[in-house]
N, C-alpha and C positions, 0 to 999 in steps of 0.2 A: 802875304795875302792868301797862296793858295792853303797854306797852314789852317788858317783861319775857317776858312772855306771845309777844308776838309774835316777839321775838327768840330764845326757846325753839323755839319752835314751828320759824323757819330752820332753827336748827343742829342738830334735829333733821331735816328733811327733807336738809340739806346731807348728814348724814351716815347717812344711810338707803342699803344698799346700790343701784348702777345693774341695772333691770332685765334678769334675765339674757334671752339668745334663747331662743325658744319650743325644748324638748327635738323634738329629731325626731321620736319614737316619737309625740306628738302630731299629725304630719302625717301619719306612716305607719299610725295605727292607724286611722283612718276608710277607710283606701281598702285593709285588709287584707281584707276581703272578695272586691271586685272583681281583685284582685293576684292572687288563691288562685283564681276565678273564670277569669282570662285563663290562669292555670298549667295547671289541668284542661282547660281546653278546647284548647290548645295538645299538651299530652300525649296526649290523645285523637283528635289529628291531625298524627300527625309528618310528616315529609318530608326525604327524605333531599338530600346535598350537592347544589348545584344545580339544587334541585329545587323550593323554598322558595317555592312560587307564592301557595298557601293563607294561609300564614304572614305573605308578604310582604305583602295585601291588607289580613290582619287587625291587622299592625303598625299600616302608613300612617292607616289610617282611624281607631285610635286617637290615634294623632299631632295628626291634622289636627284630633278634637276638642278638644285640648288646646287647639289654637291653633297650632302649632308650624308652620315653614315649613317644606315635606316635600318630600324628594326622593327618587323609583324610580328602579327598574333599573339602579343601579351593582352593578358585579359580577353581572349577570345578576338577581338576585332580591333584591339588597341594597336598606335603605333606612334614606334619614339625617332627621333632625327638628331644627331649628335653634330655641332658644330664645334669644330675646335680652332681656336686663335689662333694667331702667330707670335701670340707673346704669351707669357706666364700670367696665372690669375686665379682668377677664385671660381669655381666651377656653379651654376646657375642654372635652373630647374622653371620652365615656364610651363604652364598646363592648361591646356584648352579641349574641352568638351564637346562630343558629335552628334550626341543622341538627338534623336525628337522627343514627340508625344504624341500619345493616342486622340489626337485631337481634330477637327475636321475644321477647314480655314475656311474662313467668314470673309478675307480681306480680299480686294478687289485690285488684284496685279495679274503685270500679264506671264509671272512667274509663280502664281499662285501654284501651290500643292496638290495634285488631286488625286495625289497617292493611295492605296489601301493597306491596311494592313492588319496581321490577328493579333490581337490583345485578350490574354486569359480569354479563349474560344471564340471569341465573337468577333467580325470584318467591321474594323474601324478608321476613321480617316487618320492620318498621320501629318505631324504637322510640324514645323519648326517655332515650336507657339512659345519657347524662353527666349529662342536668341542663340543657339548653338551654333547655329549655322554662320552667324557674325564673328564668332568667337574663335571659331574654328579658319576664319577665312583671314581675320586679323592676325593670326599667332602664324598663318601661313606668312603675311606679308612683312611678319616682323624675320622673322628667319630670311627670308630670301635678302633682307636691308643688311642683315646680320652677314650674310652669306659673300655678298658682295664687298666688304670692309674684313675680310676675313684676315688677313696677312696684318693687319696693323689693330685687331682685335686680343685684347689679353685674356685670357680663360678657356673656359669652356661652356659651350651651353645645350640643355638638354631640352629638344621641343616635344611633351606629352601631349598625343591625340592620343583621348579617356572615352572609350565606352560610357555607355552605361549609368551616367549619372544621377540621370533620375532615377535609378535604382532597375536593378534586373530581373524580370519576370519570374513571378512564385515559383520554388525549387530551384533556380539558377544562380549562381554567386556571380558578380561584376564589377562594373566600377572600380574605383579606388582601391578597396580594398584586394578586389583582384590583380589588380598591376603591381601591387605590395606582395601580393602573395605570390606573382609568379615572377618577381624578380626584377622589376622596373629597376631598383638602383643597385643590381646586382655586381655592375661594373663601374658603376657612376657614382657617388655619392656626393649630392650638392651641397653648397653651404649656407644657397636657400632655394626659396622654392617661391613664386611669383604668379595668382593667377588674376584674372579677373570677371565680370558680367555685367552685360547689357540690362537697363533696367527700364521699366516704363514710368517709375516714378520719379526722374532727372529728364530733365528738360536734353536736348542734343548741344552736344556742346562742353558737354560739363562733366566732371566725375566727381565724387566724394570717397572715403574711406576713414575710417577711427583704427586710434591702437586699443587692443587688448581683445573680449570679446566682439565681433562684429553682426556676428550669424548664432544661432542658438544651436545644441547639440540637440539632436532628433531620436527617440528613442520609442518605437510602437511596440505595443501592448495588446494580449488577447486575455479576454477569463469567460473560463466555461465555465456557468454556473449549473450545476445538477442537484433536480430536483427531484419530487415525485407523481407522476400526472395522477388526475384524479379527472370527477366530473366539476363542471366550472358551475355546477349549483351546489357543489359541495367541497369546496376547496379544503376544509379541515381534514378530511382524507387523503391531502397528499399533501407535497409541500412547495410551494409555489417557487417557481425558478425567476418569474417573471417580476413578480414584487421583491424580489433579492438583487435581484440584478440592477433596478430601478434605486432600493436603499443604498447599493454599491456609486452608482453613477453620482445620486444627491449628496456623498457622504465624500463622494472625492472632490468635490468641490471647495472642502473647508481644507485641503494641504497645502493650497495656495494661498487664501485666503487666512489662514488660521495658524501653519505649521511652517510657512518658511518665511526667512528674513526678507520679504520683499521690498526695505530699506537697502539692504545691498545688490539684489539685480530682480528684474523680472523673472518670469517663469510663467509655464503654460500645463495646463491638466486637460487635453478634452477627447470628450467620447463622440467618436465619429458614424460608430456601427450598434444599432442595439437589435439583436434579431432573436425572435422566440417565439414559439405557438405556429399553429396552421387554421385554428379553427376558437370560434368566440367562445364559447361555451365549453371548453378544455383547458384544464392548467396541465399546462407541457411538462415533458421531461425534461430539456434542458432551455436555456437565453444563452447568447454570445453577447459578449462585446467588445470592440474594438475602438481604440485612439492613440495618442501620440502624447508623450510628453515631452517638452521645450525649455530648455533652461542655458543661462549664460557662462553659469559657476559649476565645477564639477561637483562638488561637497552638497550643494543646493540638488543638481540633476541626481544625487543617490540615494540625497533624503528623499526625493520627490516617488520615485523608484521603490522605494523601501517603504515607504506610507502608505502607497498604492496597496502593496502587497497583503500588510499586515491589513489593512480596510479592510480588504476584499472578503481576507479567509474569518477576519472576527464577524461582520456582518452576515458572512454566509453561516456561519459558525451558529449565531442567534438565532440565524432562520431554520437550522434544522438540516441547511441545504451545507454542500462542498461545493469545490470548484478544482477547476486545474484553471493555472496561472502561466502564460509566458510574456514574467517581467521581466525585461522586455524582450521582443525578438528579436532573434539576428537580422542584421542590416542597421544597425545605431549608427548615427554619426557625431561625434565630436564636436565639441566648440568651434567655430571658425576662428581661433585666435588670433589677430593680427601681433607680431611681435614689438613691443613700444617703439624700440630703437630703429630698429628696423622699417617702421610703416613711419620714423620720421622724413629718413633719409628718403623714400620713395615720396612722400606729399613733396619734397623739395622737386624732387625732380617731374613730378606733375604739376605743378605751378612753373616749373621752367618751359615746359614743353607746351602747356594750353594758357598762363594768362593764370597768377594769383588768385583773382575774382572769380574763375571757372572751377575750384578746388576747395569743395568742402567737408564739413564733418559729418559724418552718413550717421544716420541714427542708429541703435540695435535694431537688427531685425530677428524675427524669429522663427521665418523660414530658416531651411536648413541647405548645405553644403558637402558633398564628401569629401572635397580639394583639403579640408586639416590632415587626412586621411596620409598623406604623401609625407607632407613635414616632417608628422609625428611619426613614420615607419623608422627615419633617419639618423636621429631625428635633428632636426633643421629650422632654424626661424621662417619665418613664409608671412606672405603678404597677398593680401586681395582686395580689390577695390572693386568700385560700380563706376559705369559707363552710364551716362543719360541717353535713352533712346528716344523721347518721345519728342515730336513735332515741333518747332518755333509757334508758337500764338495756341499752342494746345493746353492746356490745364493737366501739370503730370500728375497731379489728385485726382482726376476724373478719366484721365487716360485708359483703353485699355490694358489692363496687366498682361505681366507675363503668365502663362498658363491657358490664356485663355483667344477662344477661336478669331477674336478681333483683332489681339498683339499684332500692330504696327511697329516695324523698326527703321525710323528715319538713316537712312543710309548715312549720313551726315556721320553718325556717330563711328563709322569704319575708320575712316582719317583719325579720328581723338582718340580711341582708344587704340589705335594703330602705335600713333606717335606716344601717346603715353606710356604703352608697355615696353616702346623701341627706349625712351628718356628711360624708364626707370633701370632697364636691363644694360645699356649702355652705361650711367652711371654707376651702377653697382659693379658694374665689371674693370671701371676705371678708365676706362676707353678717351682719350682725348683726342 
């Protein structure tokens, strides 16, 4: 009998499911507090592209109480935090963003902004108007979950707080490309690289992301067109910069339209800046112009590039007139390429972490990114999603956007993309 007994008793334990791993939101809901805590207070002191002095202070010293090995001043105001496991693994690269924007805040909190600060000469307000400041507060809170499981974590993992991403003040190098330059994975080399952003067009609650292109590669453009002034009741005495530059702008419209496969991906051509003349009755010596070209596919972004080019100089060419060209200028960014395999494995584990029905497939965007910037220094597969930030019962069509002085970010979304980036960095690293 007691045989019986006891051998019940095995094949019942035998066949008793294996404990699953603790749900994330577990880890994530005790430090939702302090996470929302680090977000206002961040939001309440933005600082613009390398500028990030405040920020940078308040990272490291979070860092350091985790425990984490901490290292300043890459990229000017950059800082990295090194956790390393107690078990063997694959080495992992997370990267969250600090900067603001020259933006003056419209939203009515009692953490509101009311910063100042100089932007190319002029006292502007500063603003946390993308969502840095969430980004920066969740990749805190994921480290510190990290930091705490640390002894029975396999790997490594590397937390990037990145200047500068909206790009760094005219004549200043930053960003991405600076942390590349000054050696971000000098000692570290990951085997990916994992970031993400807050968006206003996702509802709270929810994230999406695609394999392959996600984000368009960014690439700005100047052409001086030089002319010959004359009087503007006699224009045949000179040569007009102004009608050249106008033929240049109507005539790049057909490389999208006319010149590239846009059967295989989108693409974008547009003029931002068109400046010339001082006075009516004068055809100038020279016209500027300025814009940005957008594309998914590399081969596409150099036809596009190269079209521009050649335009420019035959139309100016016709006219009589020259130019100087900088196709394009420094500061480009790259594809945001999500890795296919790669951004499978991570949709698994954001549907494990938020709910199947919260996890969808994000359209191209054609905003731009410098986070490929990292991957490709290493180079490394990488993965980036979107976070919904906007309101329950709000219209994320009609939402205000990111960029702009109204950006609301439903706190809600600090927990989701909290636990999502803890799900996917945890799974990747194999952690059970």
């Amino acid at each position: 009998m007691m045989c019986k007994k006891s051998c019940l008793l095995l094949l019942t334990l035998a066949a008793a499911p294996v404990a699953a791993a603790e749900p994330v939101s577990r880890m994530i809901d005790p430090l939702l507090p302090q996470i929302t805590a680090w977000r206002r207070d961040l939001h309440q002191h933005p600082e613009l592209s390398n500028r990030e002095v405040r920020t940078s202070k308040f990272v490291a010293a979070q860092l350091k109480k985790f425990g984490l090995d901490v290292r300043t001043g890459i990229a000017r105001t950059g800082v990295v935090g090194i956790l390393k496991g107690g078990k063997p693994g694959p080495k992992l690269a997370i990267r969250a963003d600090m900067d603001a924007l020259p933006v003056t805040e419209e939203v009515d909190l009692p953490f509101a902004s009311k910063v100042k600060g100089e932007y190319q000469g002029k006292q502007v307000g500063v603003m946390h108007a993308c969502g840095h400041d969430a980004h920066t507060a969740m990749t805190l809170g994921v480290a510190e979950a990290m930091a705490k499981i640390r002894n029975d974590l396999p790997g490594e993992v590397m937390f990037i707080f990145q200047p500068a991403e909206e790009g760094p003040p005219p004549g200043e190098e930053g960003g991405g490309p600076l942390m590349v330059k000054d050696g971000v994975f000098r000692d570290f080399t990951p085997d990916a690289v994992f970031g993400m952003h807050v968006v206003s067009t996702l509802p709270v609650g929810t994230a999406a992301l695609r394999a392959g292109g996600m984000m368009a590669s960014s690439d700005t453009f100047r052409i001086v067109v030089h002319g010959r002034q004359s009087h503007g009741a006699m224009p045949w005495k000179g040569i007009d910069p102004i009608v050249t530059a106008a033929g240049i702008v109507t005539g790049a419209q057909t490389i999208v339209s006319r010149q590239l496969d846009i059967s295989k991906d989108p693409a974008v051509v547009t003029f931002g800046v068109f400046n010339g003349g001082q006075r009516f009755n004068i055809v100038p010596e020279r016209a500027e112009l300025q814009g940005t070209v957008r594309a998914f596919d590399p081969d596409m972004r150099k036809q596009a590039l190269a079209s521009l080019k050649n335009m420019a100089e035959h139309i100016a060419a016709a006219n009589g007139a020259t130019i100087d060209a900088e196709i394009p200028m420094p500061g480009s960014n790259p594809v945001n390429y999500n890795d296919p395999a790669l951004t499978a494995r991570v949709r698994a584990s954001l549907e494990k972490a938020l709910g199947k029905d919260k996890v969808s497939e994000s359209p191209r965007w054609t905003a731009s990114e410098d986070f490929p910037q990292l991957g490709l220094s290493v180079p490394a597969p990488s993965v980036y999603f979107f976070v919904g930030a906007t309101k329950a019962g709000e219209d994320p069509a009609t939402a205000p956007s990111n960029h702009s002085p109204k950006f609301f970010l439903d706190e809600g979304a600090l927990g989701v993309g909290s636990e999502a980036m803890l799900q996917a960095s945890l799974d990747y690293l194999g952690y059970e």
